[in-house]
C-alpha positions in Angstrom: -12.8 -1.7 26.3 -12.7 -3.2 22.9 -16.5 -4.5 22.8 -16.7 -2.2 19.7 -15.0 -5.5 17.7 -17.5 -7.7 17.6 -20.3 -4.8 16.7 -18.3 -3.6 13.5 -17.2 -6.9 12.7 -13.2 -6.0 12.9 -12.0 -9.5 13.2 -10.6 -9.8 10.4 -9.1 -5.7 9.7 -5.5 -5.4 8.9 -3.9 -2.2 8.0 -0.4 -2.4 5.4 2.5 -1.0 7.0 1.9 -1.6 10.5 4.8 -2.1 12.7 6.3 -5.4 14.1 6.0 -7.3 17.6 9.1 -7.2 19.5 11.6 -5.0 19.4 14.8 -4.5 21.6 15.0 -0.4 21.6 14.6 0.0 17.9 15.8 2.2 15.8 14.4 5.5 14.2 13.3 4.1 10.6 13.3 6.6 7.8 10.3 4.1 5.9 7.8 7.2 5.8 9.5 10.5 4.6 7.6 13.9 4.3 6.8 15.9 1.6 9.3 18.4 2.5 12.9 18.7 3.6 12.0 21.7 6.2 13.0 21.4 9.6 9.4 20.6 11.8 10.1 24.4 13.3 10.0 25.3 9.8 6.7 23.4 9.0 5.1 24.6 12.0 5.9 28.3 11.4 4.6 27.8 8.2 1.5 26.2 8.9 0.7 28.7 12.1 0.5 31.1 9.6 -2.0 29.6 7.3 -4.0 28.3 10.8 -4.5 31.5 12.7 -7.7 32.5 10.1 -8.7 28.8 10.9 -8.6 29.8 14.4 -9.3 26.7 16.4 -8.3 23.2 15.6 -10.9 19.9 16.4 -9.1 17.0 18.1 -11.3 13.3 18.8 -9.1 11.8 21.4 -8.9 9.1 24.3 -7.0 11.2 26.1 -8.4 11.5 29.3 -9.2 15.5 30.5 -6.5 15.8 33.0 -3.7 15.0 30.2 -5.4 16.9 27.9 -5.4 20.2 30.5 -1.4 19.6 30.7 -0.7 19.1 26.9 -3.2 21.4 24.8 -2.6 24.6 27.1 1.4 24.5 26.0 0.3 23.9 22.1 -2.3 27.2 22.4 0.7 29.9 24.5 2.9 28.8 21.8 0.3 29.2 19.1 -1.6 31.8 20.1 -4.8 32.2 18.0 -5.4 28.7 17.5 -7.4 27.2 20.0 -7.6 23.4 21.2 -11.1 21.6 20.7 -10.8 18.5 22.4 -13.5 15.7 22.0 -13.1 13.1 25.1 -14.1 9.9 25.2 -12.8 5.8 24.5 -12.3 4.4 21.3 -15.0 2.6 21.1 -17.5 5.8 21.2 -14.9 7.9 19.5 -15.4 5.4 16.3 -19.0 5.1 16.8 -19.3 8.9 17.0 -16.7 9.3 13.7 -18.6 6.6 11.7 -22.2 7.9 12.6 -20.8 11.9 11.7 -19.5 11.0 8.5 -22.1 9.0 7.3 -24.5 11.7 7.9 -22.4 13.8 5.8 -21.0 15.4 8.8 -16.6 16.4 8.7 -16.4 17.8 12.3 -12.6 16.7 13.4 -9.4 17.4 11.7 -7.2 15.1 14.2 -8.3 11.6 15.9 -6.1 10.3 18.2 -6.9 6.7 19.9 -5.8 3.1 20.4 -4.3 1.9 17.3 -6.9 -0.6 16.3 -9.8 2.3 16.6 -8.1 4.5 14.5 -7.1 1.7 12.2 -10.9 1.0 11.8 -11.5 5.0 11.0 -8.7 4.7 8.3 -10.1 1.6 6.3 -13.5 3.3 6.6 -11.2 5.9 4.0 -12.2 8.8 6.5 -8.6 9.8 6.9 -5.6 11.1 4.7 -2.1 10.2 4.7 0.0 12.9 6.6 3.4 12.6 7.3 5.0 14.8 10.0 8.4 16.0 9.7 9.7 14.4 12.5 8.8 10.6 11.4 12.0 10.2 10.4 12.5 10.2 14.5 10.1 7.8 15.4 10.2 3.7 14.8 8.4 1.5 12.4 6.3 -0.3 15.3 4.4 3.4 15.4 3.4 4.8 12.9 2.3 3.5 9.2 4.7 3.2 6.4 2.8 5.2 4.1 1.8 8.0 7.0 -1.9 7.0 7.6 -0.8 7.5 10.9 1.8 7.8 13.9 1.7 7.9 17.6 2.4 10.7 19.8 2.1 8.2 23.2 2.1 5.1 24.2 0.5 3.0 27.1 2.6 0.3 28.8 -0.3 -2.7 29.7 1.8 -3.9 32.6 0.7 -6.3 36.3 -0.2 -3.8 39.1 0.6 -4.6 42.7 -0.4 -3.5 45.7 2.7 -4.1 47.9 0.4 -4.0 51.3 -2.2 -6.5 49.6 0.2 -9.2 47.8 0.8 -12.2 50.3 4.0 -13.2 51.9 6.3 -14.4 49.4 4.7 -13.9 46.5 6.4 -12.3 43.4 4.9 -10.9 40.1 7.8 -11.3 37.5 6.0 -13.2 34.6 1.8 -13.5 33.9 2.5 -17.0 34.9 2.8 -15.8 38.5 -0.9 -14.5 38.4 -2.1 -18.3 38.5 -0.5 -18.9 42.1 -3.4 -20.3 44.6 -2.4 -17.6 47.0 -3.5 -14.8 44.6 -7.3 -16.5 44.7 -10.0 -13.5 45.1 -7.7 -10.8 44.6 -6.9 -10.3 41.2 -8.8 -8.0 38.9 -8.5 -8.0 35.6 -10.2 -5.9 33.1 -12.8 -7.7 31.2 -12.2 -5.5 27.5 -8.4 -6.6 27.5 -8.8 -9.4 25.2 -5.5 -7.4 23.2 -3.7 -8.4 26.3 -4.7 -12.3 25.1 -3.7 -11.5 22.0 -0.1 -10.2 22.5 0.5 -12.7 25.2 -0.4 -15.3 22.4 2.9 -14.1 20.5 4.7 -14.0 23.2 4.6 -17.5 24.7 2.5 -19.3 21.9 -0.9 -20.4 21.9 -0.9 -23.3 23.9 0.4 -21.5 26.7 -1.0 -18.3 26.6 -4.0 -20.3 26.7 -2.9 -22.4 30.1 -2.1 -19.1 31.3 -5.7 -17.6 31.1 -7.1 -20.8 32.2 -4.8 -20.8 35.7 -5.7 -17.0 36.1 -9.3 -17.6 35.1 -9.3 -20.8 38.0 -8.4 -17.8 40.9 -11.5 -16.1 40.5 -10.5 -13.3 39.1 -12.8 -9.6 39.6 -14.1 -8.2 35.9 -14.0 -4.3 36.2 -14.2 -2.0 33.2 -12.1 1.1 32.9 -8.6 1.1 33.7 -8.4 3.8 35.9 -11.1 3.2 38.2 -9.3 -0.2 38.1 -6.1 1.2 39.3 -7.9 3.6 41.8 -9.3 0.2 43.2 -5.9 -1.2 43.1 -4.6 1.2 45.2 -7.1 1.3 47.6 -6.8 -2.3 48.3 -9.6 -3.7 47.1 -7.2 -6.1 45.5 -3.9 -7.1 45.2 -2.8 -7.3 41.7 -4.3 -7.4 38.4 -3.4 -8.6 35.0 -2.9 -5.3 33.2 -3.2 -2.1 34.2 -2.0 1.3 32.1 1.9 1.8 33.5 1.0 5.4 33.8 -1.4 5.2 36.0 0.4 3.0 37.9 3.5 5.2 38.3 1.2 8.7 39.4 0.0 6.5 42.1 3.3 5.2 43.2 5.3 8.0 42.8 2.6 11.7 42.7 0.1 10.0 45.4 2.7 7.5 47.6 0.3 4.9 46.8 1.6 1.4 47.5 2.0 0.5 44.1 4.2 -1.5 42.0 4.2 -3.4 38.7 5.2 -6.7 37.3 8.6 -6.3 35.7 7.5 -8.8 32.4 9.6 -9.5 29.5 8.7 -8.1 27.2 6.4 -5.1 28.1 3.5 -5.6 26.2 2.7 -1.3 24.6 -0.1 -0.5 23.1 0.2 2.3 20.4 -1.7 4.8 20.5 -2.7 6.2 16.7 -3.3 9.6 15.3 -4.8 10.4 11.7 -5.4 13.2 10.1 -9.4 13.7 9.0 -9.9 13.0 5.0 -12.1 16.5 5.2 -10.5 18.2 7.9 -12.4 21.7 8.8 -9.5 23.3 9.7 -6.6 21.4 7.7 -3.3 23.6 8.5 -4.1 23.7 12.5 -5.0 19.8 12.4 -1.5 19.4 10.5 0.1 21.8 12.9 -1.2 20.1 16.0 -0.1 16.5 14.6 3.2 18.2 14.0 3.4 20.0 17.5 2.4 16.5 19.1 5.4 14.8 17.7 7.7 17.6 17.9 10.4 17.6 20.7 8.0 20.1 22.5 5.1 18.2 21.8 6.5 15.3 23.5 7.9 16.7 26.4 4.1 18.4 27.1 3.1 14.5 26.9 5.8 13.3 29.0 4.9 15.8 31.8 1.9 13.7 32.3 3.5 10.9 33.0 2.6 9.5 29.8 5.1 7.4 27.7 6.2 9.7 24.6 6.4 7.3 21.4 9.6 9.0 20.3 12.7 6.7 22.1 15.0 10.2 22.1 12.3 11.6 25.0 12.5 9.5 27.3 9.1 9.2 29.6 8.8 10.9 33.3 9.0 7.6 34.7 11.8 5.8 33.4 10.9 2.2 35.4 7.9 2.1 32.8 9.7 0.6 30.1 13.7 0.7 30.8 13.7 -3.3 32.2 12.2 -5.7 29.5 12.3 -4.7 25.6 9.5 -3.9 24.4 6.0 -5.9 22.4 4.4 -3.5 20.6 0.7 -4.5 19.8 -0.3 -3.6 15.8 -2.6 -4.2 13.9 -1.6 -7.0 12.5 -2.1 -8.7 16.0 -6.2 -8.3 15.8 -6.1 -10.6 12.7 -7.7 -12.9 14.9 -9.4 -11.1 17.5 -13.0 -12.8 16.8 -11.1 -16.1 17.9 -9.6 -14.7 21.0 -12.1 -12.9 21.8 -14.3 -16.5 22.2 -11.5 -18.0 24.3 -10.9 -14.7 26.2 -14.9 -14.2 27.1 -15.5 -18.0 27.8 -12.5 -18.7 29.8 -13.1 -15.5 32.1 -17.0 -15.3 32.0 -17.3 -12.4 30.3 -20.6 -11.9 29.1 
């Protein structure tokens, strides 16, 4: 999913004021404070009013259409006037699109919304501004940047999916460790773009075995799919038994909206990826962008994401799901972690056969 690396050269991108690695249930930090002391009702209401001659408001985000038809909807009845744009696709193609708009002298979003290293990219590229929302104050360090180039609305738990019908006789998925037991050989899939998984899991239980890790996985033959919910879909229909990360999400509609037989690997820590959203340097419609990154993180905004089943990023609403993330504390990837993703990526590809 992250192939987009290597063709921009990212290797080496680091962002100032990224959050940390792991955290047990952090704290709301107060390291970003808005320009204003107005309640976020307050802000909103005021930047509705300056929106509705805007009329619509441009979002680029990975979230996938279904969420989209869930969230969006509730931020148009309770702004009527100001309609939803929403520009789907991954973060690769969402950066490629940004880069090739804005180079062509092109300002087409206000708001882009993504995994956190995407959006990182699109900030250092200076096509962003610093925004911060009145509810930061809310919302931990490990999400959002210090100086508000950005903060996340959601985030994705990358956890082990089972498939309690397919997973052999005695076998147990606690740790990634378990993935390299001879009795999972041929049914483990693993998607071939998670090289952040690597990454994280290089932190986590240093390099040398992170590396043993990948290599046992690697020596049980291991399916390469891309896209992690055609992956889980797969999962589910048993066309294997686990695999090495899958979006907790996903996981949980299966198991508990589609009785599925699905479970997931209860790690320590739960490796989360943040999910990043910026507001545009030349926004075409500033006050709605504003007002939609403010709606996002607003109580309301949050509770529209958690219907979903999505993980909200602010700790005080707590996701649909609370199994997701309420057993291990919690890894949050940043973008200080891709400091070396050329590197992993090398080790990731050759180890796995990715080509």
């Amino acid at each position: 999913m992250r192939r987009l690396l290597t063709t921009l050269a990212l290797g080496g991108l680091l962002l100032a004021g990224c959050g940390g690695n792991t955290a047990t249930a952090p704290s709301p930090t107060a390291t970003a404070k808005p320009a204003t002391t107005d309640s976020p009702d307050a802000v909103m209401s005021r930047l509705y009013e300056a929106a509705k001659s805007e009329g619509k408001v441009a979002i680029y985000s990975s979230m996938n259409t279904d969420d989209a038809k869930k969230v969006f909807p509730v931020f148009e009845a309770k702004f009527p006037g100001v309609k939803v744009e929403h520009t789907r696709a991954s973060g690769e193609v969402l950066t490629t699109r940004v880069v090739t708009e804005k180079k062509a002298g092109q300002d087409l979003f206000d708001v882009v919304e993504s995994n956190l290293f995407e959006v990182g990219y699109i900030i250092d590229q200076g096509y962003t501004q610093k925004y911060i929302v009145a509810s930061a104050g809310d919302y931990p360090a490990e999400v959002k940047g210090a100086d508000g180039a950005f903060i996340a609305a959601r985030l994705n738990n990358d956890i082990p999916g089972i498939n309690t019908q397919k997973l052999p006789a005695g076998i147990t998925i606690k740790t990634w460790k378990d993935l390299c037991n001879p009795a999972l050989s041929g049914k483990i899939a693993v998607e071939q773009g998670d090289v952040v998984v690597y990454s994280a899991l290089r932190k986590i239980l240093g390099d040398t075995e992170a590396q043993n890790v990948l290599r046992c996985i690697a020596a049980n033959k291991p399916s390469l799919r891309s896209g992690h919910t055609d992956m889980a879909n797969l999962l589910a229909a048993g066309e294997f038994a686990v695999t090495l990360s899958s979006n907790g999400h996903r996981l949980a509609q299966l198991k508990n909206e589609e009785n599925k037989p699905i479970d997931w690997g209860r790690t320590d820590p739960i490796i989360t990826d943040v999910q990043g959203m910026a507001l545009a340097n030349k926004p075409p419609h500033a006050n709605a962008g504003k007002l939609l990154m403010e709606w996002l993180t607003s109580p309301d905004g949050q509770k529209a994401i958690q219907s979903t089943g999505r993980v909200p990023a602010n700790p005080k609403v707590p996701p649909k799901y609370p199994d997701l993330n309420n057993f291990a504390k919690i890894f949050y990837v940043s973008l200080a972690l891709r400091a070396d993703f050329d590197k992993d990526q090398a080790f990731w590809n050759s180890t796995l056969g990715v080509k």
